[in-house]
Jmol script that loads the backbone (N, CA, C; Angstrom):
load data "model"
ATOM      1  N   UNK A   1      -7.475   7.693 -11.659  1.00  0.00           N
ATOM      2  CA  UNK A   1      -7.759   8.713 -10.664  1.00  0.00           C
ATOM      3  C   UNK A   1      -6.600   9.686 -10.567  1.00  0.00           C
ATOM      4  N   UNK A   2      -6.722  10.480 -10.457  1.00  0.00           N
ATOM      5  CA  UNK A   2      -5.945  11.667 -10.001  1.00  0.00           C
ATOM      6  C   UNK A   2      -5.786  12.099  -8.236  1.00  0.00           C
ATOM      7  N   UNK A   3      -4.255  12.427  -8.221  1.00  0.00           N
ATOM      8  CA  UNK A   3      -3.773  12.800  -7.074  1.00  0.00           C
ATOM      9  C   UNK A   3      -4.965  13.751  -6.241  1.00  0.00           C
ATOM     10  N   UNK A   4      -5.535  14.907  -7.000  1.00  0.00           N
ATOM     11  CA  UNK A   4      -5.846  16.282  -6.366  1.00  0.00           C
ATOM     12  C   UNK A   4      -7.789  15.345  -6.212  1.00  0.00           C
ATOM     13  N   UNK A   5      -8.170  14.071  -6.533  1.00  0.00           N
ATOM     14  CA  UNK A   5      -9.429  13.881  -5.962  1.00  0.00           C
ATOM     15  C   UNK A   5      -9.658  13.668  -4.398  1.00  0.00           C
ATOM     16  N   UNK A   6     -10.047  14.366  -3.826  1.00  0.00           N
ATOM     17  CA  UNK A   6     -10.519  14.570  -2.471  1.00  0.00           C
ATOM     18  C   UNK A   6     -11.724  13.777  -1.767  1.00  0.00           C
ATOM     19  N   UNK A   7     -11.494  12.963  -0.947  1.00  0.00           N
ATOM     20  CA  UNK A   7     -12.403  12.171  -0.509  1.00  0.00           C
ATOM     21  C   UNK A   7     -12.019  12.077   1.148  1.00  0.00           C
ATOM     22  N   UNK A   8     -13.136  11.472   1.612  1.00  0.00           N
ATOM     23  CA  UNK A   8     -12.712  11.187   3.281  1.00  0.00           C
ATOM     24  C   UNK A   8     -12.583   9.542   3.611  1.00  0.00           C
ATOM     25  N   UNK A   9     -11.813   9.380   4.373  1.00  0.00           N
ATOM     26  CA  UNK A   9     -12.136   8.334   5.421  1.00  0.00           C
ATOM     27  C   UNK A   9     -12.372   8.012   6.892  1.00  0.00           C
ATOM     28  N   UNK A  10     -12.984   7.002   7.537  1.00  0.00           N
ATOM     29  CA  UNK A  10     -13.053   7.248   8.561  1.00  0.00           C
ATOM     30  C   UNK A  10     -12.377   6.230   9.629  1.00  0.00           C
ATOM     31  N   UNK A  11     -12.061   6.915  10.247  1.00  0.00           N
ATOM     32  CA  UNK A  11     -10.632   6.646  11.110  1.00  0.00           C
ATOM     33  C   UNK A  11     -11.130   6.312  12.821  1.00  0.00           C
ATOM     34  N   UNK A  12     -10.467   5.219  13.050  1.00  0.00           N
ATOM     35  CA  UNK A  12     -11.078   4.893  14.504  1.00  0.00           C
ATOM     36  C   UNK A  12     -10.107   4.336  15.100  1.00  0.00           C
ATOM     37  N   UNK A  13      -9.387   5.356  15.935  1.00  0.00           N
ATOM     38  CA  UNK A  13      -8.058   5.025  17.075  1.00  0.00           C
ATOM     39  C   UNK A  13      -8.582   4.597  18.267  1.00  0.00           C
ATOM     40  N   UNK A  14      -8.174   2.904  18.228  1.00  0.00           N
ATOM     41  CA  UNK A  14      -9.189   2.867  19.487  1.00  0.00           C
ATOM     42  C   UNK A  14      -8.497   2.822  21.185  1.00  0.00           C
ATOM     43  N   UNK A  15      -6.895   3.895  20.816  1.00  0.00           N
ATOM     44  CA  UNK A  15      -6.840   4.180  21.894  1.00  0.00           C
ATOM     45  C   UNK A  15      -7.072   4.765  22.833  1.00  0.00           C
ATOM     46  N   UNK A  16      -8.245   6.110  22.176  1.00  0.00           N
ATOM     47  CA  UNK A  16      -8.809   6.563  22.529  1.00  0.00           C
ATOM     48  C   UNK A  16     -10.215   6.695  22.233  1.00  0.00           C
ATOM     49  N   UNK A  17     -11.168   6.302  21.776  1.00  0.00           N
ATOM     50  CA  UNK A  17     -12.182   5.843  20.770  1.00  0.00           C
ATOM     51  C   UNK A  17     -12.752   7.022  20.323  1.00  0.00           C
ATOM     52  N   UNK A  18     -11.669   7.586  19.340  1.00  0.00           N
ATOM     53  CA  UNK A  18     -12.278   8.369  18.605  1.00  0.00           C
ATOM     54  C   UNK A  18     -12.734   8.055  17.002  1.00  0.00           C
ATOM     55  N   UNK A  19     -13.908   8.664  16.623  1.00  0.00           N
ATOM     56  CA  UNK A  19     -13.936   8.376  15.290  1.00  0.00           C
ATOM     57  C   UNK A  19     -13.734   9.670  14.490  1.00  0.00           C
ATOM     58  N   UNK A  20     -12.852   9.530  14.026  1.00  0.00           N
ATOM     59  CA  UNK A  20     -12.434  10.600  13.054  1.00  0.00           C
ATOM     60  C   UNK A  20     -12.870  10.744  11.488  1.00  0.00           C
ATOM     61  N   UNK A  21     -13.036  11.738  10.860  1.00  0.00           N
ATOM     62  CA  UNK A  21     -13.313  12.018   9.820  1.00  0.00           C
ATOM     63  C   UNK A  21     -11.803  12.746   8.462  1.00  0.00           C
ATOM     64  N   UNK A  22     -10.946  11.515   8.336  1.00  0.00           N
ATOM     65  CA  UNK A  22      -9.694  12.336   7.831  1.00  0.00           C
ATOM     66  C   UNK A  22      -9.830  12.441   6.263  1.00  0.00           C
ATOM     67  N   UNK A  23      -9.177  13.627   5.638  1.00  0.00           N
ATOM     68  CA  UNK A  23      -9.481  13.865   4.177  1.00  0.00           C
ATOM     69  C   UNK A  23      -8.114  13.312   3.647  1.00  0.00           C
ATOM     70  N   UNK A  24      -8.317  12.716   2.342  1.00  0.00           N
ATOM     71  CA  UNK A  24      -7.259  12.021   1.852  1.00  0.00           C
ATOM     72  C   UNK A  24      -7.426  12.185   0.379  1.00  0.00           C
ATOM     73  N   UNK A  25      -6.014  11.432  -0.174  1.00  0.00           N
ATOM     74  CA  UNK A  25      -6.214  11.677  -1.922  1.00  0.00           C
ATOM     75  C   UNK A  25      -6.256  10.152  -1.998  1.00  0.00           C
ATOM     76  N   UNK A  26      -6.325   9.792  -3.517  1.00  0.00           N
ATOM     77  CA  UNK A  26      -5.972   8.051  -3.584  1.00  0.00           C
ATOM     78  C   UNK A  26      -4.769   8.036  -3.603  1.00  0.00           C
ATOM     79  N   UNK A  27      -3.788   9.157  -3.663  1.00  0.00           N
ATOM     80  CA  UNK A  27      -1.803   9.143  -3.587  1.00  0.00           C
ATOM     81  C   UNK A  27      -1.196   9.313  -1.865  1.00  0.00           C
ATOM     82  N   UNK A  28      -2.873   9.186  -1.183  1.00  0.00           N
ATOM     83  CA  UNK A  28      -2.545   8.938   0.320  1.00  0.00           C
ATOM     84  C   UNK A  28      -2.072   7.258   0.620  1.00  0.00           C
ATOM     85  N   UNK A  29      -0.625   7.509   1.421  1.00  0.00           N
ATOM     86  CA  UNK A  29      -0.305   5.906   1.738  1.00  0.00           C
ATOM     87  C   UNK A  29      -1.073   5.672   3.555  1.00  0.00           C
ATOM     88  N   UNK A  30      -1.277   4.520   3.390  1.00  0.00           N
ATOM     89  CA  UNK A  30      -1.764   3.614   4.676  1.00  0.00           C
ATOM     90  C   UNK A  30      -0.691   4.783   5.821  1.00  0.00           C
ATOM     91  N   UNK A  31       0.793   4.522   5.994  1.00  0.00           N
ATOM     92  CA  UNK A  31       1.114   5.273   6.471  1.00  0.00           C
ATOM     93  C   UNK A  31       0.717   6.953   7.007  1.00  0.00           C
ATOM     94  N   UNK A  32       1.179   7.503   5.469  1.00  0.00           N
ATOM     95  CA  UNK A  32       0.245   8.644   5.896  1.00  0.00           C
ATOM     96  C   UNK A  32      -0.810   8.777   6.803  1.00  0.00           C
ATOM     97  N   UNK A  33      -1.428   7.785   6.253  1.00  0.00           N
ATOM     98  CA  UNK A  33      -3.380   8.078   7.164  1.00  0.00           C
ATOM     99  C   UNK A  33      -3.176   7.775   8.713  1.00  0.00           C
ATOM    100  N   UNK A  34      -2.202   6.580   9.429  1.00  0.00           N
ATOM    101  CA  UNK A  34      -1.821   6.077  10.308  1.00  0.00           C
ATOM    102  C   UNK A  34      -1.252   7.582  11.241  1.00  0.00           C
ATOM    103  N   UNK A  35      -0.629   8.525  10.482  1.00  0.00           N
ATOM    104  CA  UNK A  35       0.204   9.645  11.095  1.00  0.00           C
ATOM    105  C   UNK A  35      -0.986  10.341  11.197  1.00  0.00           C
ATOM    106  N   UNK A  36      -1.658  10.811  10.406  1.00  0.00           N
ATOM    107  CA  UNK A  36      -2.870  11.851  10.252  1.00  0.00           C
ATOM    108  C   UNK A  36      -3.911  11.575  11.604  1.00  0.00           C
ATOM    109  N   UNK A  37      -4.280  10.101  11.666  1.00  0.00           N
ATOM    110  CA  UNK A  37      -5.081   9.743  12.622  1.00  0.00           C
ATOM    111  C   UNK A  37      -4.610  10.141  14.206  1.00  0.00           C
ATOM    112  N   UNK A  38      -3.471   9.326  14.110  1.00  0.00           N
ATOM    113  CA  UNK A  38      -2.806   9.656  15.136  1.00  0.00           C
ATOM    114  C   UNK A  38      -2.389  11.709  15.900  1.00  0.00           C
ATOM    115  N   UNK A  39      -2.417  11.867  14.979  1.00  0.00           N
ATOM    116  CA  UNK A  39      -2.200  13.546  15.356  1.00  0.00           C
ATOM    117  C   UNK A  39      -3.428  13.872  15.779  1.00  0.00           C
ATOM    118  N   UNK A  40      -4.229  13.346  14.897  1.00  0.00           N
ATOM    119  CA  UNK A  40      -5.813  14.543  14.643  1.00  0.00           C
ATOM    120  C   UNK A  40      -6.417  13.574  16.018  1.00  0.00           C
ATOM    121  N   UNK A  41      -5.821  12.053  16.756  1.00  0.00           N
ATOM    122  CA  UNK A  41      -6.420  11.750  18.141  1.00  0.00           C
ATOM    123  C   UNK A  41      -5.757  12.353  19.341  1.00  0.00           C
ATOM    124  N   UNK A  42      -4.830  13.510  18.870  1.00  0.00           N
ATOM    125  CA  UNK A  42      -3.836  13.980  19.710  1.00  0.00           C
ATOM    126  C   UNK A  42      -2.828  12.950  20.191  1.00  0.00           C
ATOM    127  N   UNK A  43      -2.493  11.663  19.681  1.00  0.00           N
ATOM    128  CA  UNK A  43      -1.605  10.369  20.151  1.00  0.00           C
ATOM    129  C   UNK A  43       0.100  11.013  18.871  1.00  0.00           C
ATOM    130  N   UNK A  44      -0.058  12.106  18.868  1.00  0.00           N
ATOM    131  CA  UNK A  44       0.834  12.368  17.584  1.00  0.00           C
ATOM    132  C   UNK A  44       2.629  11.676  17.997  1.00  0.00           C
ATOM    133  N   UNK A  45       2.533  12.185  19.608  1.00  0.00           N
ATOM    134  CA  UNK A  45       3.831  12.182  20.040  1.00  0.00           C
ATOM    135  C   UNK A  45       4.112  10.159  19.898  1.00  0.00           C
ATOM    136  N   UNK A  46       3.224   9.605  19.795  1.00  0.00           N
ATOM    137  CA  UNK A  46       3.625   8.333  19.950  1.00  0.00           C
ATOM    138  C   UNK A  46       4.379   7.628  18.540  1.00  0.00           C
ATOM    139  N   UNK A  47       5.127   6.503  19.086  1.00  0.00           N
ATOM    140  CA  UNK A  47       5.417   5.476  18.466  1.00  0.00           C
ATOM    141  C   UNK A  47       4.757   5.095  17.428  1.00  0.00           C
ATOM    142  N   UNK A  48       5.033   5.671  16.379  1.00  0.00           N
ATOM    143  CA  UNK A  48       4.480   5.206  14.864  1.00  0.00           C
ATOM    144  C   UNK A  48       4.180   3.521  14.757  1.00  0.00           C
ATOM    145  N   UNK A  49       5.253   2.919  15.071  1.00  0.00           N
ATOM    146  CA  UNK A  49       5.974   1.101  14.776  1.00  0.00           C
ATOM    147  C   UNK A  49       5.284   0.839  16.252  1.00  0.00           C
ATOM    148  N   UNK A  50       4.950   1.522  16.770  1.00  0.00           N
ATOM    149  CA  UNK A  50       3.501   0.915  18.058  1.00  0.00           C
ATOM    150  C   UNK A  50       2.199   0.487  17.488  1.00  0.00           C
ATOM    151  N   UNK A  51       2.145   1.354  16.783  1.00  0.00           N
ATOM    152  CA  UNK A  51       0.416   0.932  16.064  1.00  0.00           C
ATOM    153  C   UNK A  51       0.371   0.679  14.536  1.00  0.00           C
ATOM    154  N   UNK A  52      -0.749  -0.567  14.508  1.00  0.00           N
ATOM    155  CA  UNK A  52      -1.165  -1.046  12.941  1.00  0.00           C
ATOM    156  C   UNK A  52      -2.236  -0.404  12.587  1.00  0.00           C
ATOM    157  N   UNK A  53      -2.299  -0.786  11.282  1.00  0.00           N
ATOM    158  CA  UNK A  53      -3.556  -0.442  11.025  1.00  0.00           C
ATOM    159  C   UNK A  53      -4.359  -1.471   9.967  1.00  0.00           C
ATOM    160  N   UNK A  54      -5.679  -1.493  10.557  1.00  0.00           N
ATOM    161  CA  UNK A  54      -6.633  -2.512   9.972  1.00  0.00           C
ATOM    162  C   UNK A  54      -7.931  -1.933   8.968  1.00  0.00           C
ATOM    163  N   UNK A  55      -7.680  -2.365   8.012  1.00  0.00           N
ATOM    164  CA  UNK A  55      -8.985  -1.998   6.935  1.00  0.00           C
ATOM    165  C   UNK A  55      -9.495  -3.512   6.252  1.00  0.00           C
ATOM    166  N   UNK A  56     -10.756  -3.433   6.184  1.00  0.00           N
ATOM    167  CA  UNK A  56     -11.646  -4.560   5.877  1.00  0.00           C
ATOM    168  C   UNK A  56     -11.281  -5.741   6.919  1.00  0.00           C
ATOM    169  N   UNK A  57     -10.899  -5.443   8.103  1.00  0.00           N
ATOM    170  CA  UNK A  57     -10.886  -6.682   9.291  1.00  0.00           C
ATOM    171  C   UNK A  57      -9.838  -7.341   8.846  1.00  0.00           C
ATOM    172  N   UNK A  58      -8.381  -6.734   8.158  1.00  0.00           N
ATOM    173  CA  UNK A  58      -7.371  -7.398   8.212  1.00  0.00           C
ATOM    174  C   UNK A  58      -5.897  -6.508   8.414  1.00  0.00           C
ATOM    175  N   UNK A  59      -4.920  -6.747   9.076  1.00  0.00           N
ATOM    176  CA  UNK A  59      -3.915  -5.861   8.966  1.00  0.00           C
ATOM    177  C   UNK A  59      -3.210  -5.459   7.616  1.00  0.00           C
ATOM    178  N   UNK A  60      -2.768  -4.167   7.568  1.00  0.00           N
ATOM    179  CA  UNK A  60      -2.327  -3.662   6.368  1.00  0.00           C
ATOM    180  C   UNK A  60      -0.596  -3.580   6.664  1.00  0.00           C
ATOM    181  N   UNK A  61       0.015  -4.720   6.049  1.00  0.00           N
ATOM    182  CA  UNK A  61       1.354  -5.536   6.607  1.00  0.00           C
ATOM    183  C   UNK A  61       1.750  -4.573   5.623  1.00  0.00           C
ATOM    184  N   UNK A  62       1.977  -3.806   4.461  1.00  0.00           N
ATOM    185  CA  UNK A  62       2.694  -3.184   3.669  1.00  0.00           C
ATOM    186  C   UNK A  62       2.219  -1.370   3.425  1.00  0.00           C
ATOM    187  N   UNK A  63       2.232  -0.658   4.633  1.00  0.00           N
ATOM    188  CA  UNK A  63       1.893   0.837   4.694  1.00  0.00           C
ATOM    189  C   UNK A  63       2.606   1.543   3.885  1.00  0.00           C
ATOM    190  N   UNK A  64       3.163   1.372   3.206  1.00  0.00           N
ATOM    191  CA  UNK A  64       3.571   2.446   1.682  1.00  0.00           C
ATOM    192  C   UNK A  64       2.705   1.962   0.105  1.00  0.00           C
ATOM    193  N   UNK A  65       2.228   1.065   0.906  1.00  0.00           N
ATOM    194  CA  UNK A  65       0.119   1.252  -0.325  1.00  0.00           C
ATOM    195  C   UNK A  65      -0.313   2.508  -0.437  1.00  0.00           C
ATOM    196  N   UNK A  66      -0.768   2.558  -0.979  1.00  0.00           N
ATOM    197  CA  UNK A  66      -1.669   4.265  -1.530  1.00  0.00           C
ATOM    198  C   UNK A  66      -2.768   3.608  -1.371  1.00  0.00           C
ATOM    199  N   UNK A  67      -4.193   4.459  -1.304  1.00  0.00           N
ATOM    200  CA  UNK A  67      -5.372   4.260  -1.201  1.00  0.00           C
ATOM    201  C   UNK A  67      -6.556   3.636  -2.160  1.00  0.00           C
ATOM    202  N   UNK A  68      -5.445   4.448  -3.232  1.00  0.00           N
ATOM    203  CA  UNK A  68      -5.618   3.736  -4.577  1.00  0.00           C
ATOM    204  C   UNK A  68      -5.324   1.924  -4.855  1.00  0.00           C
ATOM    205  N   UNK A  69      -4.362   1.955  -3.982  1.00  0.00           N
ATOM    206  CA  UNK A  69      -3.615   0.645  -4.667  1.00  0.00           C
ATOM    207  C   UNK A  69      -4.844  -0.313  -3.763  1.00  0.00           C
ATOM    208  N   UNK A  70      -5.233   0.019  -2.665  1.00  0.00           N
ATOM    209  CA  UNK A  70      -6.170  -0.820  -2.044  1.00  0.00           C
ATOM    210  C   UNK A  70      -7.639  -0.950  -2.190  1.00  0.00           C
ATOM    211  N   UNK A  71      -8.144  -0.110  -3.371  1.00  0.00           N
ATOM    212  CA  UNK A  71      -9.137   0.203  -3.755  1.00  0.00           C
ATOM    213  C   UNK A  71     -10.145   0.500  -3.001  1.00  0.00           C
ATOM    214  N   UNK A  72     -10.119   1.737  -2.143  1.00  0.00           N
ATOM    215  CA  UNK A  72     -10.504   2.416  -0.860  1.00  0.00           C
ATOM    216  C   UNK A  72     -11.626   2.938  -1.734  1.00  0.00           C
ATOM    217  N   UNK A  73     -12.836   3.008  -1.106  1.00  0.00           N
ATOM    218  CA  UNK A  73     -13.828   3.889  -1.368  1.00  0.00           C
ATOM    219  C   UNK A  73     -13.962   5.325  -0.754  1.00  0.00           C
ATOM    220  N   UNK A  74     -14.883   6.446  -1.008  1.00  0.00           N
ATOM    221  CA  UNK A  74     -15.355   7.274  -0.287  1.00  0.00           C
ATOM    222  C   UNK A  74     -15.683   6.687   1.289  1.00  0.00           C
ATOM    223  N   UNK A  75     -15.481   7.247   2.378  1.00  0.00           N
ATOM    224  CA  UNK A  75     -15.652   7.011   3.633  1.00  0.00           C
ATOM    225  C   UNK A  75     -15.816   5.596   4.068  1.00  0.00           C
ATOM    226  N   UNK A  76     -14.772   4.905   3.649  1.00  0.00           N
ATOM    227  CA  UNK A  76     -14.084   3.661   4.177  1.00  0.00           C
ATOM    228  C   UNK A  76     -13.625   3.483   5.535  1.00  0.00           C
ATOM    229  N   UNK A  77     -14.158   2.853   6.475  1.00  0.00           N
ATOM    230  CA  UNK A  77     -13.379   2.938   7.444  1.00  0.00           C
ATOM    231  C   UNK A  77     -12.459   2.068   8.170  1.00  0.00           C
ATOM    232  N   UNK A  78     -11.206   2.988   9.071  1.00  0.00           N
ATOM    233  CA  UNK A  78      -9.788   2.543   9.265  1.00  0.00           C
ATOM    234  C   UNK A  78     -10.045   2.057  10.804  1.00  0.00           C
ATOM    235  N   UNK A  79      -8.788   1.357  11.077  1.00  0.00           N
ATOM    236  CA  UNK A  79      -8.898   1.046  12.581  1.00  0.00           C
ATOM    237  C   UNK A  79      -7.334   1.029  12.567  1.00  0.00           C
ATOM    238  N   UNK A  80      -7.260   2.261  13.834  1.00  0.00           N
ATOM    239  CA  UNK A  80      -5.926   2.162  14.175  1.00  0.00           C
ATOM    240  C   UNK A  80      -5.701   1.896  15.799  1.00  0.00           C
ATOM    241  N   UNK A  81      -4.817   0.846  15.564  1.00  0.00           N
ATOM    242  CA  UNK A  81      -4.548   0.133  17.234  1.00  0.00           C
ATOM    243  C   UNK A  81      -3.347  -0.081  17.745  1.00  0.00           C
ATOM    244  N   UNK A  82      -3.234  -0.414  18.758  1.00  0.00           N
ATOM    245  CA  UNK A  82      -1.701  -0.282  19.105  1.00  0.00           C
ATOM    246  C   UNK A  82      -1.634  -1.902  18.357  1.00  0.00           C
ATOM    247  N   UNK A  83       0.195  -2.466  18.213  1.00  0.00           N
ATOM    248  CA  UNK A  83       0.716  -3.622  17.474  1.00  0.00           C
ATOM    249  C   UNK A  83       0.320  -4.650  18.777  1.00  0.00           C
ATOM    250  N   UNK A  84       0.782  -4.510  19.365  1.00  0.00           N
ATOM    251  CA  UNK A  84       0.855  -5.454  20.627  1.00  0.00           C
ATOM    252  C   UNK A  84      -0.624  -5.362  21.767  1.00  0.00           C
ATOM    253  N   UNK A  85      -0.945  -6.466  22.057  1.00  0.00           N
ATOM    254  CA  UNK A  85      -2.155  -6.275  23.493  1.00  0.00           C
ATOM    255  C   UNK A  85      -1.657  -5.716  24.192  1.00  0.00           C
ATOM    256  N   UNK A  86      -2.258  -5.126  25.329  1.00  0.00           N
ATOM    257  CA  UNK A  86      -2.075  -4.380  26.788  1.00  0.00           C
ATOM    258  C   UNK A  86      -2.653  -4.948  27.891  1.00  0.00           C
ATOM    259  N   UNK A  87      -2.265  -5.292  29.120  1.00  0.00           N
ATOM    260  CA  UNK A  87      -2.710  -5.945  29.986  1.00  0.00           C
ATOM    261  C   UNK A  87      -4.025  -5.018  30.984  1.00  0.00           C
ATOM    262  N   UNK A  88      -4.706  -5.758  30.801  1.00  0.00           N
ATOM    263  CA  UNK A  88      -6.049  -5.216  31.666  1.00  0.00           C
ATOM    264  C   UNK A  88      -5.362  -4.903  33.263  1.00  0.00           C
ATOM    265  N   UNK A  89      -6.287  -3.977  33.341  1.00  0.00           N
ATOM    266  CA  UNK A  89      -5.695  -3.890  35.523  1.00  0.00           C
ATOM    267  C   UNK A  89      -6.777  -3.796  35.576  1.00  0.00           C
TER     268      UNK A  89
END
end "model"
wireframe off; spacefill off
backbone 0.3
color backbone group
């Protein structure tokens, strides 16, 4: 695959429950997409090392993966959450 192939994924910050539609290459890292999400939920100003991110219902413990390296499809979708629970009131 090549850098310049253009595809989407879909992105679900569920600190605010948005589902997003973000465009990516396969030379996009987990990171990256984690920042992208986060901006495009307006959460930009936050704590990067606050939130994980989960694809196929497992955490992605090594975010300098490329999209490629995880063998991401066309409109795959992400879940980005904060690291830690939050206490209900």
């Amino acid at each position: 695959m090549t850098d310049t192939l253009l595809k989407h994924v879909r992105v679900w910050v569920t600190d605010v429950w948005d589902n997003l539609r973000v465009p990516v290459t396969p030379g996009t890292t987990v990171a990256d997409l984690k920042v992208a999400g986060l901006e495009r939920a307006m959460l930009g100003g936050a704590a990067l090392r606050e939130y994980s991110v989960k694809y196929r219902g497992g955490l992605v413990l090594d975010e300098t993966r490329t999209l490629e390296q995880l063998g991401v499809p066309d409109d795959a979708p992400f879940i980005i959450l904060p690291t830690r629970r939050r206490p209900v009131s």
